[in-house]
N, C-alpha and C positions, 0 to 999 in steps of 0.2 A: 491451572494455568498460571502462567508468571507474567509478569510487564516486561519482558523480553522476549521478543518473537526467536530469537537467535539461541535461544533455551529451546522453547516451547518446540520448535523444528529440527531439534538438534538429534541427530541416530546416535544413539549412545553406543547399539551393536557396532558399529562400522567404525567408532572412534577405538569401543577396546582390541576392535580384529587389528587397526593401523599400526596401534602400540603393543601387539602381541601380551595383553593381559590375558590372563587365566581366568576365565566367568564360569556360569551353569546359570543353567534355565530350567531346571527342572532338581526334588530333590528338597529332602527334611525344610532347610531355610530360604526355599524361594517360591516364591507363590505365583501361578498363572499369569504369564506378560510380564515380569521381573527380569531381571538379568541379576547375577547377584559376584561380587567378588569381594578378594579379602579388605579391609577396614584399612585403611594408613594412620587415620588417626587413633586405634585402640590397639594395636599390634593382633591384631587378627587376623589367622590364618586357616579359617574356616566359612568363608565368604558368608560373612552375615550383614555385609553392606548391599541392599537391595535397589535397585531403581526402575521403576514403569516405566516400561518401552512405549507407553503411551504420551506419559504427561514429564518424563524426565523426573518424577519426585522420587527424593532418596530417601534411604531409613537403613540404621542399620539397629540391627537388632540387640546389641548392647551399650551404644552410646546416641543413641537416638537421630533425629532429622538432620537429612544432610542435602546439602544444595550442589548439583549436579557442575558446574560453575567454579566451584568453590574443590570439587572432587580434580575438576582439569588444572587448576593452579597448582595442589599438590601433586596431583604426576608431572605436571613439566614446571615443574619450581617455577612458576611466572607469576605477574600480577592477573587482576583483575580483565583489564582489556585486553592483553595478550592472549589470556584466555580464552575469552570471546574471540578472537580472531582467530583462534585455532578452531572453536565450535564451528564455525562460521563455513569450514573446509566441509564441515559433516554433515550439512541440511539436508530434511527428507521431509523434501515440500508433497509428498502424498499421501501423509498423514490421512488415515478417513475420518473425515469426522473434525478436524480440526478447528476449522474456521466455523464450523456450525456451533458451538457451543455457546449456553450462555455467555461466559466468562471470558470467551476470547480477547474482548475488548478492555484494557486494566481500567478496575473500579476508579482510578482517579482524575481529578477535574483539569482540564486544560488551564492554564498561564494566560489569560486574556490580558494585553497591555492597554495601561490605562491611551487616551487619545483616543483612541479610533470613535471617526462618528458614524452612525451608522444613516446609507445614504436609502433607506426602505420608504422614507416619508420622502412624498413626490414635491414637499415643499422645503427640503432642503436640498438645492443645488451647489455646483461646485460644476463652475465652466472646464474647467481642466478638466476633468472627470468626462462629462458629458460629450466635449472636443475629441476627446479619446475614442469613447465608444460611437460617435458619430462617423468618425474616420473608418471604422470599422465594418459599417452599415450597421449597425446595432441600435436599435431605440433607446437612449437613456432611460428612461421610465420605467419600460417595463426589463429592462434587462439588472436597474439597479434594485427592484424588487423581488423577481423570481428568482434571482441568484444572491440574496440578502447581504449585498456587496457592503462595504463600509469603506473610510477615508482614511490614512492616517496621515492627513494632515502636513504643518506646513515645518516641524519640527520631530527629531528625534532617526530613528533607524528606520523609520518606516515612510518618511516624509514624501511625499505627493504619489504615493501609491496606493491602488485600491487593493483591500481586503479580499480574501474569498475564503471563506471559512468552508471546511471541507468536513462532509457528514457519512460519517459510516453508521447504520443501524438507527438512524437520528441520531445519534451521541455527536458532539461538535469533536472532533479528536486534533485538528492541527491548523492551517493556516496555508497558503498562498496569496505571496503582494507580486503587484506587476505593477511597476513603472509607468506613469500615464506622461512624462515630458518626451520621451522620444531621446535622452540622452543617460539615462542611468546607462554604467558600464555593463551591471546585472539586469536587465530586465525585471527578472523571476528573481526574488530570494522568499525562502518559506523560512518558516518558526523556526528555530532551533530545535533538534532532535530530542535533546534534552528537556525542553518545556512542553513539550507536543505530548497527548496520551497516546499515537499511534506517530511515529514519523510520517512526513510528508511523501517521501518516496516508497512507504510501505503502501498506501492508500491509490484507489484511481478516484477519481473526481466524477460525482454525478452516481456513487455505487448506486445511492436509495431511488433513484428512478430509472432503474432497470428491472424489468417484470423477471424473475429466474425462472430457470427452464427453456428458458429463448433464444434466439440470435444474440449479438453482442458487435457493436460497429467501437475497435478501440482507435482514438485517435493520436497524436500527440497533445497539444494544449489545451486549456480550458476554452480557450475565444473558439478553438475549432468543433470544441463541445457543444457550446452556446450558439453554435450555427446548425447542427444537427441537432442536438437536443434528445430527450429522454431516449435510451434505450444505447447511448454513445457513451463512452467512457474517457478518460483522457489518462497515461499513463506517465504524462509532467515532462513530457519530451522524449526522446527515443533512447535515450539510457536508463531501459524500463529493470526492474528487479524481479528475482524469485518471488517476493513478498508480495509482488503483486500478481505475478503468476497463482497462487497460490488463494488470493483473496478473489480472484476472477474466477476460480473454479468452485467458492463458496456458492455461486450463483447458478452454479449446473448448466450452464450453458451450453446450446444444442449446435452450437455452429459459432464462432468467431472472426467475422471481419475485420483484417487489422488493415485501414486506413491513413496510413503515415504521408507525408507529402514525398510531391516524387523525385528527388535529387538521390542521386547513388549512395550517399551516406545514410540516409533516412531508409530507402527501403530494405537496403541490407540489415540494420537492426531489424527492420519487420521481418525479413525471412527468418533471424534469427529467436524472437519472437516467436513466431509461427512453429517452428522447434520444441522451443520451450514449453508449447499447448500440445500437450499430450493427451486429456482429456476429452477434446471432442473435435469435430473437423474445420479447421482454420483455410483461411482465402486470403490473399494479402492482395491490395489493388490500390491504385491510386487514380488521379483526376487527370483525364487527358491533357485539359484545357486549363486547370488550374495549377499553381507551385503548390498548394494545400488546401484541406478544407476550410481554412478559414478566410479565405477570400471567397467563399460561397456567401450569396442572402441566405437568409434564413427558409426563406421558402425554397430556394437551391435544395438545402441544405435538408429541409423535410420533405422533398421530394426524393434525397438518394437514400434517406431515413424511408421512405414508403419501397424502394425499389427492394431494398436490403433485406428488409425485418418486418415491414408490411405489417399487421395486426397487432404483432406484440407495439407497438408504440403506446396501444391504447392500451396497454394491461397493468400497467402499472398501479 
């Protein structure tokens, strides 16, 4: 695995078919799931450059490891992220097996910026904070606990916004701030792509309390999470990604409820959505009576959690 999902998803078959290269798959220098063609950097013209159709790792067999990445800059003379943008044409988010691997997740440690406090301890308050989630029908207490929310405080990029650190596998991998004045122009701004172990937008929110094998309620936001609770997802607004298509079906899910709010721009991403879950059978619906799920109580909100997905709530 690589710390590039954009690698690691990348069809190397349907990249060389695009570019009309000359491969084999079979044959003296290629071994089982390989693709192999000739070398650019050793003048080789007896395809000893191999790459797993699996994991994208290259090798070639007289000038050694080669980075699949590094193989697209030399066919289209580009840089680095150019490259990637052209990978990016070629994903094959059906990989089996993908997102289940140890390793999926890169070994390295999150960017945590100094400031932030963290609001877990029911004896540090912060009215701003608490006015927020009260607005919201939310109990401060237990909502700045179960969701191990933090402050950043009254200075810096982060200032008068709450924290939500977001957990894939329990690993911390990224970050979401929301605004608590009511006048940020951003509401939402996450970590930076580049500091995050997993981007913000690769992730849904709430993965590690969802029992796999089960129903699945995807919503837009976190607040709209925090009113369903376990077993909900939230995909950071309706400009959802492959990467999370991709990381919802690590979960094997038996059924998909996608729960968007109901204005005509919002559900049409859910149909499109809906589309995009190929894996198992999807329902799109929204709230008669409400603009979203997050104007639901909580108890609203785990009463459409018991209508939906009913037992698995408790499996986790």
């Amino acid at each position: 695995m690589s710390d590039n999902i954009i690698i690691d998803f990348f069809d190397t078959r349907a990249y060389f078919d695009s570019r009309g290269l000359s491969y084999s798959d079979e044959g003296p220098n290629c071994s089982p799931g390989w693709v192999n063609v000739d070398c650019p950097w050793c003048g080789d013209s007896a395809k000893h450059l191999g790459f797993s159709l699996e994991t994208n790792v290259g090798h070639c067999w007289r000038c050694g490891g080669k980075s699949i990445a590094k193989f697209v800059q030399e066919i289209e003379h580009c840089s680095w992220s150019e490259a990637l943008a052209i990978m990016e044409e070629f994903q094959n988010y059906s990989k089996p097996g993908l997102l289940e691997k140890e390793g999926f997740i890169p070994p390295k440690d999150l960017i945590w910026p100094k400031g932030f406090t963290s609001l877990k301890d029911p004896r540090v308050t912060v009215k701003i904070v608490d006015d927020f989630l009260l607005k919201r029908g939310l109990d401060p207490i237990t909502t700045k606990i179960n969701h191990n929310l933090y402050y950043g405080g009254f200075l810096g990029d982060y200032r008068f916004r709450i924290i939500l650190p977001v957990y894939i596998r329990r690993k911390l991998v990224t970050f979401m701030t929301r605004d608590v004045t009511g006048k940020a122009e951003t509401p939402y701004i996450s970590q930076p792509p580049r500091e995050a172990v997993i981007p913000c937008k690769h992730t849904l929110y709430g993965y590690d309390d969802v029992a796999p094998g089960g129903p699945v309620v995807l919503v837009e936001g976190p607040i709209d999470q925090w009113k369903l609770g376990r077993g909900s997802l939230a995909t950071w607004g309706t400009g959802w990604t492959m990467e999370q298509v991709a990381l919802l079906r690590s979960l094997h899910p038996s059924k998909v409820y996608i729960l968007y709010d109901s204005e005509e721009i919002a559900q049409d991403a859910a149909k499109q959505l809906s589309k995009a879950i190929w894996f198992c059978s999807t329902e799109v619906l929204y709230l008669d009576d409400k603009k979203d799920p997050g104007e639901l109580t909580p108890e609203e909100g785990q009463e459409v959690m018991k209508e939906l997905i009913g037992k698995w709530i408790t499996n986790v």
